[in-house]
C-alpha positions in Angstrom: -2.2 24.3 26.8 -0.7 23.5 23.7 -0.5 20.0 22.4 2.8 17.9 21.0 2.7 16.5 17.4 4.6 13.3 18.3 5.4 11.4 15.2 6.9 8.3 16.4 3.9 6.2 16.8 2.4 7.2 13.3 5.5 5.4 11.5 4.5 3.3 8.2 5.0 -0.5 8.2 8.2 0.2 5.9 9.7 2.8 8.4 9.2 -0.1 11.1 11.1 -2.7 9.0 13.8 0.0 8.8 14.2 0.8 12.0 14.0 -3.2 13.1 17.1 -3.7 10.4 19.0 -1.0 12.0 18.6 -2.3 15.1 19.8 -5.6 14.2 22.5 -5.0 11.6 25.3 -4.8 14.4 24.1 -8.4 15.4 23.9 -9.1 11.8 27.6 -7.3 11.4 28.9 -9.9 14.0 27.7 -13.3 12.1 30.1 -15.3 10.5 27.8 -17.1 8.3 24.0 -15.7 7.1 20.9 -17.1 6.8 18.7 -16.6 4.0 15.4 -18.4 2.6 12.5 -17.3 -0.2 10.0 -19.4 0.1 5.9 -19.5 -1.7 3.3 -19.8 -0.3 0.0 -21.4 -0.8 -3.8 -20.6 0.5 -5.2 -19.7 2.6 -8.1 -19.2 -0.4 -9.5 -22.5 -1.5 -8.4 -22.8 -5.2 -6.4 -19.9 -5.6 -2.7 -22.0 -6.0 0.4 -20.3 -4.9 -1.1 -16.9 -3.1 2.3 -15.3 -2.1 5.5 -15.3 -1.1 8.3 -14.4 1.7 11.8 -14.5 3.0 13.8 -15.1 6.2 16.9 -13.1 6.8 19.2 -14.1 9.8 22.8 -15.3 11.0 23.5 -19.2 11.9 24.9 -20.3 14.8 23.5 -18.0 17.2 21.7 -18.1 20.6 22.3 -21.5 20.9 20.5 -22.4 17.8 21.3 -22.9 14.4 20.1 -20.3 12.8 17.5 -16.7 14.3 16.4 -14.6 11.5 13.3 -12.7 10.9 10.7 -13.6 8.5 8.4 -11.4 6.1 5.5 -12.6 4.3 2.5 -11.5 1.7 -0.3 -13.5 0.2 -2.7 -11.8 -2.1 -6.3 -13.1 -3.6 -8.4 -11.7 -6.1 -11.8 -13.2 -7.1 -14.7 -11.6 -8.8 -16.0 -9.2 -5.6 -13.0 -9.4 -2.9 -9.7 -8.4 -2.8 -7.7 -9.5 0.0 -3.9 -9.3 1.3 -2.4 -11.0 4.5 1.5 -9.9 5.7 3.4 -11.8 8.6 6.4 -10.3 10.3 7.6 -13.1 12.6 10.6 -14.2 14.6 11.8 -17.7 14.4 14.8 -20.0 14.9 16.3 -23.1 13.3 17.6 -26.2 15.2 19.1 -29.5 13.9 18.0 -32.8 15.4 21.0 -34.4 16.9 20.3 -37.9 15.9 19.2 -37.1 12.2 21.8 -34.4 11.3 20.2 -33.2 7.9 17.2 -33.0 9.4 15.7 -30.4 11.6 12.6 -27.5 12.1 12.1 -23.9 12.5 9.3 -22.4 14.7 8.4 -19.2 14.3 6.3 -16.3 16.2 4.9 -13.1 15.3 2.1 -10.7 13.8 0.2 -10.7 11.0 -2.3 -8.1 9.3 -5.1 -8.4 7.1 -6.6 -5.9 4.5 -9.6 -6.8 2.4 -12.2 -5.0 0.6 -15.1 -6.4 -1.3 -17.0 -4.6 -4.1 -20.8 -4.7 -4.1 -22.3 -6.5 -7.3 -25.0 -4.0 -8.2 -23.5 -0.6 -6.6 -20.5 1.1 -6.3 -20.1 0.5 -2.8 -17.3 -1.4 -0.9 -16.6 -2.6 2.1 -13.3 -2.1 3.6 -12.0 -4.3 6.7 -8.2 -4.6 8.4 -7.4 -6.7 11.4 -4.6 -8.0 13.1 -3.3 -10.8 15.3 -0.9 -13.6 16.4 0.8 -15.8 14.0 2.6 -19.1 14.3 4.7 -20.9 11.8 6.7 -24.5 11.7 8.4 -26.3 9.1 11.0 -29.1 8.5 14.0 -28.4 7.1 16.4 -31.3 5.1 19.6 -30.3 4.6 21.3 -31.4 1.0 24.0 -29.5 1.0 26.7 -28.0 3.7 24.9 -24.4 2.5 21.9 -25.7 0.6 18.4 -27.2 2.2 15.2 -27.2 1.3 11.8 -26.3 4.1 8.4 -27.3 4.0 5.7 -26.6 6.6 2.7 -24.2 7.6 1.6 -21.2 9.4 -1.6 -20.4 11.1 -3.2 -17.2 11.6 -5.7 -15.8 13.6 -7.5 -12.2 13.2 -11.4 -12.0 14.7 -13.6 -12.6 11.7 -15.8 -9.5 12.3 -12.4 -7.7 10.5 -12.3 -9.9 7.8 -14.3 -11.1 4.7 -12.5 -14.5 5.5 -15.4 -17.1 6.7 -13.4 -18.0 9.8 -11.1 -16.3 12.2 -7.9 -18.9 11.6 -6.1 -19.3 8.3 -3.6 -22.0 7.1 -1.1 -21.8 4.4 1.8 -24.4 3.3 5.0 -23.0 2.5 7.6 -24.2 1.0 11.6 -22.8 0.3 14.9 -23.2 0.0 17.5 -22.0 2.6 20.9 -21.3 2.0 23.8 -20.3 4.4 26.6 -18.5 3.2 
């Protein structure tokens, strides 16, 4: 019996973030105000400053919060032998406190993947690994403007160590960004 190619499961990370977009853009269509936030980040490599980058993208006023948007991140490290990249592709949401109304936090949830090789001293050898797992984020926000405010906070990762070059299976990094709602 003959077998089916089936393509749909062997789609790239890109095609996925694609398809997620098109998914979302009529609830995107529908917002009358949108979210957006870069941000840097820093770690999780002892020493190596800021590592990486991201951004949120999202509508406010939504759900019941007050702002949902997705959030993409990459953090790269280079150092003598190892080369190694983390990505996160989280959900999260923003809420004000109610008693403090420039200040509030986002919590997000989501994935992230790992990719690392390191390059044997005396031979041309390497060592590839890749791993994947959950990944949590928080930070407080402090509004300055009606459209400006500015984030600070953390994520933690965790991918089995046995896929990594990393000497633990959690890893930390502090982000910080600026939002702004237009």
């Amino acid at each position: 019996m003959p077998r089916l190619n089936c393509t749909l499961f062997k789609k790239t990370r890109s095609t996925w973030v694609v398809s997620v977009f098109s998914l979302l853009f009529p609830i995107f269509s529908q917002a009358s105000t949108f979210h957006v936030s870069p941000d840097l980040r820093i770690g999780p490599f002892a020493g190596s400053g800021i590592t990486g980058g991201g951004i949120q993208l999202g509508m406010t006023d939504s759900f019941g919060f007050d702002a949902v948007y997705i959030s993409y991140s990459q953090n790269s490290f280079e150092f003598i032998t190892t080369e190694e990249k983390l990505a996160t592709y989280r959900v999260g949401i923003q809420h004000q406190i109610e008693s403090m109304p420039l200040v509030g936090f986002q919590v997000e949830l989501g994935l992230v993947e790992y990719e690392g090789t390191y390059h044997k001293i005396l031979s041309d050898s390497s060592d590839y690994r890749s791993g994947k797992g959950p990944s949590i984020s928080f930070a407080w926000t402090l509004g300055l403007t009606d459209h400006i405010a500015f984030r600070a906070g953390g994520d933690i990762n965790y991918i089995d160590r046995d896929n990594t070059h990393m000497p633990y299976s959690t890893s930390a990094m502090f982000t910080t960004g600026v939002i702004f709602q237009f």
